[in-house]
N, C-alpha and C positions, 0 to 999 in steps of 0.2 A: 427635429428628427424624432424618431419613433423607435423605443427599447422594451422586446419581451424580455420577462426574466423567468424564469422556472421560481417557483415558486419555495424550493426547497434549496439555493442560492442562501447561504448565511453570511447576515454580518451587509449586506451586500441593500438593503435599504436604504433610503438617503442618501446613496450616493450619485445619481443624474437625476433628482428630480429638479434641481438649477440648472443646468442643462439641456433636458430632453423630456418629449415624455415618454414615461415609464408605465408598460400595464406588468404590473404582477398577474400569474396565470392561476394561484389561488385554489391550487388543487385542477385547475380545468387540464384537459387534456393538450397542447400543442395541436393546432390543426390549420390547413392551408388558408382557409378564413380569417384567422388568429394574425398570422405572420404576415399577410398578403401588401398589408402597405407598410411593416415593419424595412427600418435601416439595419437593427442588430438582432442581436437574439445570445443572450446567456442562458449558459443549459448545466446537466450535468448528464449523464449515462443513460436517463429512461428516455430520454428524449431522442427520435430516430431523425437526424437531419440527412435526408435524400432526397430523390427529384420530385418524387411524392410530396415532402410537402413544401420543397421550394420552390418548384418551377413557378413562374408567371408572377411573382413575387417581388418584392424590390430591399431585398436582403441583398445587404452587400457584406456582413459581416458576423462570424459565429464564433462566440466564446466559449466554451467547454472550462469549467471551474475544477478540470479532473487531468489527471497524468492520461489516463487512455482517453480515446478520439475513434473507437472502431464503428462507435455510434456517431458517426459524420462519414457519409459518404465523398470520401475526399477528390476522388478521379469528379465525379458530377459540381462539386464545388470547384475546382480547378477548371473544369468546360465552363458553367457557367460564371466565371468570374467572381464567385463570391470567395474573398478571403476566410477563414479559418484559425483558430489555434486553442493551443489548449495550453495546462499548466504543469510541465514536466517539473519534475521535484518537488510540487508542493507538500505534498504528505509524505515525502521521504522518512523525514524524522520519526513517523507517527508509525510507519510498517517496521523502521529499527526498532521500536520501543516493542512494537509489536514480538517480536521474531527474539528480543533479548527475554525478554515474560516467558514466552516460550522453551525458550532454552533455560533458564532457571527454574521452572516448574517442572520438568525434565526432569534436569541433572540434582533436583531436591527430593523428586518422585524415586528415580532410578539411580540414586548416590553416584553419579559421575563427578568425576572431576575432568570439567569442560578443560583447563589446558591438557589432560594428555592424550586430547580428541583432533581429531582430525577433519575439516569442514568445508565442503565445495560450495561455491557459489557461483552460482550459473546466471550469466547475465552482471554485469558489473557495471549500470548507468548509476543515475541519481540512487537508487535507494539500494543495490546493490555495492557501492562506495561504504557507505555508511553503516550496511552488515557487516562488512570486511574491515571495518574498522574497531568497530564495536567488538569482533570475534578476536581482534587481535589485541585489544587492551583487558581481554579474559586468557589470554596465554594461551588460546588456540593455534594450530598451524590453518592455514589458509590459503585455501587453491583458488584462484581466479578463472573462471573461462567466461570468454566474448571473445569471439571470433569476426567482431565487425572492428570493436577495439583492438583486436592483434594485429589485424591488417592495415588497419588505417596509423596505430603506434610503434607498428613495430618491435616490441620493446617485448622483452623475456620474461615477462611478469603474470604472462598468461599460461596456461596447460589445455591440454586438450580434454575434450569430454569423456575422453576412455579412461585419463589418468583419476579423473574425479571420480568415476564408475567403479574401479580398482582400488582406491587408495581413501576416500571420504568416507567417515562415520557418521557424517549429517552432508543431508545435498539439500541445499533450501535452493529455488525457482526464482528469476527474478527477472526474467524474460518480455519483452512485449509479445501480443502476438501476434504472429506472420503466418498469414495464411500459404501463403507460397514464394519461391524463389531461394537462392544460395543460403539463407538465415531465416527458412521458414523454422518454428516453433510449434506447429499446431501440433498434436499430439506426439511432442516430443519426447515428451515420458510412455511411451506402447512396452509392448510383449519384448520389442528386442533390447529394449533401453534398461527393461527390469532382468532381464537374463542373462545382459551384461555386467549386474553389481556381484562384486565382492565379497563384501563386509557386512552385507544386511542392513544399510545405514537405518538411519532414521529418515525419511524425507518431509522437505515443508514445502508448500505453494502458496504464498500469497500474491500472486501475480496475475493470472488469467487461470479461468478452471478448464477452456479447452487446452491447455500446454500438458496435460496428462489427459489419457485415454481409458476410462472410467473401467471396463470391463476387463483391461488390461492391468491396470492398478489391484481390483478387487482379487484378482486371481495373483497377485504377486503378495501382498497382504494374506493370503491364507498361505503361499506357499513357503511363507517365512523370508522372500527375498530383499524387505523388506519390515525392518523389524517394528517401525512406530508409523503413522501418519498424523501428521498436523495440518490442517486446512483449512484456507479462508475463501479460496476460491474454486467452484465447481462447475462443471459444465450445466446446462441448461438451467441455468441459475433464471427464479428461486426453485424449479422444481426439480430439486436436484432429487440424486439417490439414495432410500434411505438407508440401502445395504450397506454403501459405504460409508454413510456419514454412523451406524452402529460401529463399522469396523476401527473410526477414526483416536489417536490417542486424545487429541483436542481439535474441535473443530467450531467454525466461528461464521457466520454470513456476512462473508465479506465486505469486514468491517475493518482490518489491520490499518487501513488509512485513514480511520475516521475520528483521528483528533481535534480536538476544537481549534490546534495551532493550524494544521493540514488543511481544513476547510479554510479557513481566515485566510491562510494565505493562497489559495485558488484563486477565492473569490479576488483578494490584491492584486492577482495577475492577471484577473479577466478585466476589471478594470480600465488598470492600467493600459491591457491591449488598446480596449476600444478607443481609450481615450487619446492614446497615438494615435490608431488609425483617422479618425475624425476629426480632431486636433481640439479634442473638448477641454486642456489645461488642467483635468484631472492626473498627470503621470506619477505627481507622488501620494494621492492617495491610499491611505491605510484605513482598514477597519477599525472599528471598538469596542465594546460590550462585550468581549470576549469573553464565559463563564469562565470564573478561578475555580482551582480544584478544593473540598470542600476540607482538606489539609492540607496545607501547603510545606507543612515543616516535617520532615523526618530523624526521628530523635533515633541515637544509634549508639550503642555502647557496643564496642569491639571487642570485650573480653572473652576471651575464649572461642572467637569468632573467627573462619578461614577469612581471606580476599575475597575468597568468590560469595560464601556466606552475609560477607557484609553488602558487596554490589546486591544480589540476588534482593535483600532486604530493602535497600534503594529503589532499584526497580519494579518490583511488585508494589511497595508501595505508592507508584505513581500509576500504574496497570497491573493489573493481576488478570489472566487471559483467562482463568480457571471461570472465572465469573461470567463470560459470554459464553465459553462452551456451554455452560450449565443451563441456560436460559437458551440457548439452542435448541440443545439434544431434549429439552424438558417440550420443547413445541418447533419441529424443525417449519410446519407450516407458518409460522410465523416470521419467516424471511423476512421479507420488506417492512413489516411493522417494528422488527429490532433493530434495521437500519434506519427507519424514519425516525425511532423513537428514541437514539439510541442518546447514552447518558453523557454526561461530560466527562471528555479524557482529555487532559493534558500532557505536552510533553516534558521532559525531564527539566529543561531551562527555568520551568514556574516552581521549582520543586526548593527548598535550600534543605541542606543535610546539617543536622547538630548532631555532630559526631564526638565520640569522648574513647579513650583507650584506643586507638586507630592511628594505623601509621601513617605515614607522611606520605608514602609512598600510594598506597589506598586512597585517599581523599584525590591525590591528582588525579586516578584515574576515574575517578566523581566526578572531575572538574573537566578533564577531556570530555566525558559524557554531555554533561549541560547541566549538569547540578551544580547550584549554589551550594557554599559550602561558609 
């Protein structure tokens, strides 16, 4: 059998060449030539899989090493028989670490004290669980909305979009996006969704950049409806806008998922797919060479230090988001070359804390996080 691989697939060498063969694509472009007598094809986002370039083809199977799939024409892979999937949760942890940087860069910029704040999270799958978690071992209150999950759990744990509209000081995104039908998303953030807040929150989107409506955001952003913006993801991405991206408090080329644990494990579950589907005895295959952070130890003396102070200190030191804004907004044209190029991040689990004057009570909530302690 016969496996493309996108070329920008990490971690993800040597693993079918006992197996299969393998053409790495080596910077080339994916093209119907390419794939024509291909079995699989592992990809990530640049890659547009439709009937363009699979018809007549003998692809029976497509990996995606990414939570989104909007780049796989999935009705056209479903006619033609070609299975699909992609890797929900894998960088989950990477957009939490993401989105906690953020809020402590914030609440350190703008002296909050994140518990006596209020915080909607819209969208509550894989990496939406995990903000809601994280916001709540910082003494945040926490509104949930998903409204696929209220229907399908029944369960009172959810609120509606109005109440988050009304009542959140931070609405962070975390939506797939749905072009149309009962839970479309596509510019869910317009004119009437910013007319409807409140409180002036703060908003973040690391989700999809079409789930806000750029012209509708900029005019809510001057009109104070909104008092911050944080963004990773923008519409017509890379050539996004640079009105907004001047207006933004932090903003980043959607990169919140690109930790070196988030890729590693994509790549493990693209894998793993194929090797189910084909029956190649690869199922528990794990990557290796995984880059370590270039400190792994965070030394911490608690005196004189809040809870949030010591977390904040924690996590910045494993990401500090301030440092991709900066390397953005210093050259926004260089989109794609920040995410090709981008540096090693790790998540909190690789990290151990030597903590000293710090309570008992503190270090657990280190330890709920993923830091060794």
């Amino acid at each position: 059998m016969k496996i493309i691989i996108d070329d920008k697939i990490p971690y993800i060498r040597g693993a079918f060449e006992s197996v299969a063969e393998v053409i790495y694509l080596s910077g080339a472009k994916t093209t119907p030539e390419i794939v024509k007598d291909a079995d699989a094809i592992v990809t990530r986002t640049r890659t547009i899989c439709n009937e363009k370039l699979l018809k007549g083809s003998s692809v029976k199977f497509i990996a995606t090493a990414t939570i989104g799939y909007d780049h796989i024409d999935t009705d056209y892979c479903n006619r033609a028989g070609i299975k699909w999937t992609n890797a929900p949760g894998c960088n989950s942890k990477s957009v939490e670490q993401y989105i906690a940087s953020a809020l402590m860069v914030l609440a350190k910029k703008k002296q909050l004290r994140l518990k006596n704040l209020c915080i909607g999270i819209v969208g509550v799958g894989n990496v939406g669980r995990k903000v809601a978690r994280i916001c709540e071992l910082l003494g945040m209150t926490v509104l949930l909305n998903d409204p696929p999950r209220q229907r399908a759990e029944r369960e009172n744990a959810f609120v509606s979009l109005a109440q988050i509209k009304h009542q959140a000081d931070i609405i962070t995104l975390h939506v797939p996006l749905n072009i149309k039908g009962k839970d479309a998303t596509y510019h869910l953030g317009n004119e009437v969704f910013f007319s409807d807040l409140k409180r002036n929150p703060i908003l973040l989107n690391s989700c999809r950049g079409e789930v806000i409506e750029t012209n509708a955001l900029k005019k809510a952003l001057q009109a104070g409806q909104i008092s911050d913006f944080i963004c990773d993801c923008w519409e017509n991405e890379p050539n996004i806008d640079l009105e907004l991206l001047a207006m933004t408090e932090l903003a980043t080329p959607h990169i919140a998922g690109y930790s070196k644990d988030g890729k590693a494990t994509g790549t493990q579950m693209s894998v793993r797919a194929i090797s189910d589907f084909f029956g190649l005895g690869l199922n528990n295959w794990s990557p290796f060479g995984v880059e370590l952070p270039t400190n792994s130890n965070i030394k911490l003396d608690g005196s004189e230090l809040s809870e949030q102070e010591i977390i904040s200190a924690a996590i910045l030191h494993t990401y500090d988001i301030r440092n991709d804004d900066a390397a953005f907004k210093k050259n926004p044209a260089l989109f794609e070359q920040l995410r090709g190029d981008y540096p090693t991040r790790r998540e909190f689990p690789a990290f151990t804390v030597r903590a000293q004057n710090t309570e008992e009570a503190t270090l657990d909530k280190l330890k709920e996080l993923g830091f060794k302690i």
